[in-house]
N, C-alpha and C positions, 0 to 999 in steps of 0.2 A: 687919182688918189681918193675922192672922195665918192667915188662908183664903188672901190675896196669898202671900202668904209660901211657903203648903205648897203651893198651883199653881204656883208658880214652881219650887220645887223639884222637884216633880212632872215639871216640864215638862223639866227639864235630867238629868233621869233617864231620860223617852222620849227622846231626844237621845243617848244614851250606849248605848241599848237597839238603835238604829237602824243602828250607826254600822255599818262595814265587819265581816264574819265576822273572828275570827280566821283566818290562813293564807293572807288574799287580798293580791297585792302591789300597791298604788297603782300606778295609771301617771301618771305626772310630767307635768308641764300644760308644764312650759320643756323646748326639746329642747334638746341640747348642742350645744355647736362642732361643728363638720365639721373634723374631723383630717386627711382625705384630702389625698394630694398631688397636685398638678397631674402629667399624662402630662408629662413633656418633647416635643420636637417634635425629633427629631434628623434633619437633613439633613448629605448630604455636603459636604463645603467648596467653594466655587467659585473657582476662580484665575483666572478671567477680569477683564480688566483695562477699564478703557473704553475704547474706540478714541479718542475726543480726550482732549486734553491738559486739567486744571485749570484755570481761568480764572481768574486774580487779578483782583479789580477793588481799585483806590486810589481811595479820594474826595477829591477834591479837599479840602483844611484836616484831613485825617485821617490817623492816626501808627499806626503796628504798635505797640501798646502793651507790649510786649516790646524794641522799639529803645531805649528810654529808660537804658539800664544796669541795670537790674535784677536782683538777684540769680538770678532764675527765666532769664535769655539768657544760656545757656550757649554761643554763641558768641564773645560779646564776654569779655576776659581782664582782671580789674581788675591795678593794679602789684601789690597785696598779693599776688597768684598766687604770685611769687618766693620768697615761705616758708610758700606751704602745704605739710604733707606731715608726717612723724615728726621729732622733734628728741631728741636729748638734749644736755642743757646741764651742764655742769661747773663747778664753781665753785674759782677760784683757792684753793688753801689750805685745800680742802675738800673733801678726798677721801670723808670719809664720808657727804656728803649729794650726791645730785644730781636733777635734775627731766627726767622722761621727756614731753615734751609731742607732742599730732598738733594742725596749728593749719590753720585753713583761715582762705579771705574770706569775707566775708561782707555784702559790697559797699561800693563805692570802695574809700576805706583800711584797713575795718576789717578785722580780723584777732578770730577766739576760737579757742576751742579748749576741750581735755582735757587730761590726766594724772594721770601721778603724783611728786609728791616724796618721793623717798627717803630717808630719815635710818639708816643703819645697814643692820638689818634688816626694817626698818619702812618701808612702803609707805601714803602720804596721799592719797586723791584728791583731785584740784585743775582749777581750772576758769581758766582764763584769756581775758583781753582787751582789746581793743586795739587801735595801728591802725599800719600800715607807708609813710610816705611818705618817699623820695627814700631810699633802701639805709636809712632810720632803722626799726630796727620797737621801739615802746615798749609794752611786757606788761604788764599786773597777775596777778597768779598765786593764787587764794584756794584757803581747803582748802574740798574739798566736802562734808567729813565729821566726823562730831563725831571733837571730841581726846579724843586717848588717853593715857593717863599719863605717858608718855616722852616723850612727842611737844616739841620744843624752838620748831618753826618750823609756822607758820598762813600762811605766805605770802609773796610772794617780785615783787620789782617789777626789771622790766630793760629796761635801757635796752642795745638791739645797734643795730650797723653790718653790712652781711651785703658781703662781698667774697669773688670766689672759692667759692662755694658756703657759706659757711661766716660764721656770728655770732657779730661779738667786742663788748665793752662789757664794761660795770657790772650788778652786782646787788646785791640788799639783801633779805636774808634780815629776814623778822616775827614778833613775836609777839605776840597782840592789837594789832596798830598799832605796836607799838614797835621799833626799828631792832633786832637782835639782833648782826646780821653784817654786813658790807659788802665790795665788792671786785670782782676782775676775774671775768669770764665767759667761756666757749668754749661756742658749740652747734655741734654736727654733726648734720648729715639722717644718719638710718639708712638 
């Protein structure tokens, strides 16, 4: 057993005696990645046009999947159109706060948007949404951003009539959910 023992050990000592010289450097059995870039293929541009015309073909029981109103056909104009664009909105009796909104559609009646509310010095972002039919456009206005110490109002619901360019109604200033303010409103497009 212990004759096993000292040829085995024997044996991993020829093994070690065999092994590479010092100084010699392996060569690696995995090759690496290929880093090289592809040549590009550059040709000059051609403005040659086809001599016939496009051919539409319609199948018979088949729709342009774009006709259906959807927000991606940008030819068709939903009503909400009427107050997309920049707003700032004023609040009766409240000169120190007011809310800078840009609202777009964002198919049939709905309406969102951005801004910000103002209180003072102090500028909220705010996320609004909502939807505008027949001159009525009704907002919900939330903050987008954590409160800050002073901060009095988290959000802001209005209810406008748009005549003449211009949005008159109700609003109702929040704080966590609770009524703070209430009263009339003016927005004007910048």
């Amino acid at each position: 057993m212990q004759m096993a023992f000292v040829l085995m050990l024997l044996s991993c000592l020829s093994i070690q005696a065999i092994a590479l010289d010092p100084g010699t450097i392996a060569v690696p059995s995995i090759t690496g990645a290929n880093m090289d870039m592809p040549k590009p293929l550059i040709t000059p541009p051609s403005m040659d046009m086809a001599n016939s015309p496009t051919k539409v073909t319609v199948v018979e029981g088949k729709r342009d999947p774009f006709s259906d109103g959807s927000p991606f056909n940008e030819t068709e104009t939903s009503e909400a159109d009427k107050v997309s664009g920049d707003w700032t909105v004023r609040f009766a009796n409240r000169s120190d706060v007011s809310l800078g909104l840009d609202l777009w559609a964002s198919g049939g009646s709905k309406v969102m948007g951005f801004g910000e509310l103002r209180e003072g010095l102090a500028k909220n972002s705010v996320s609004a949404s909502g939807s505008f039919e027949g001159e009525l456009l009704m907002l919900k206005v939330k903050s987008a951003a954590p409160k800050f110490p002073d901060q009095r109002y988290d959000g802001c619901d209005l209810d406008l009539v748009l005549a003449n360019e211009t949005l008159f109604g109700a609003y109702i200033l929040k704080w966590n959910g609770e009524i703070m303010d209430e009263g009339n409103a003016t927005a004007v497009r910048i």
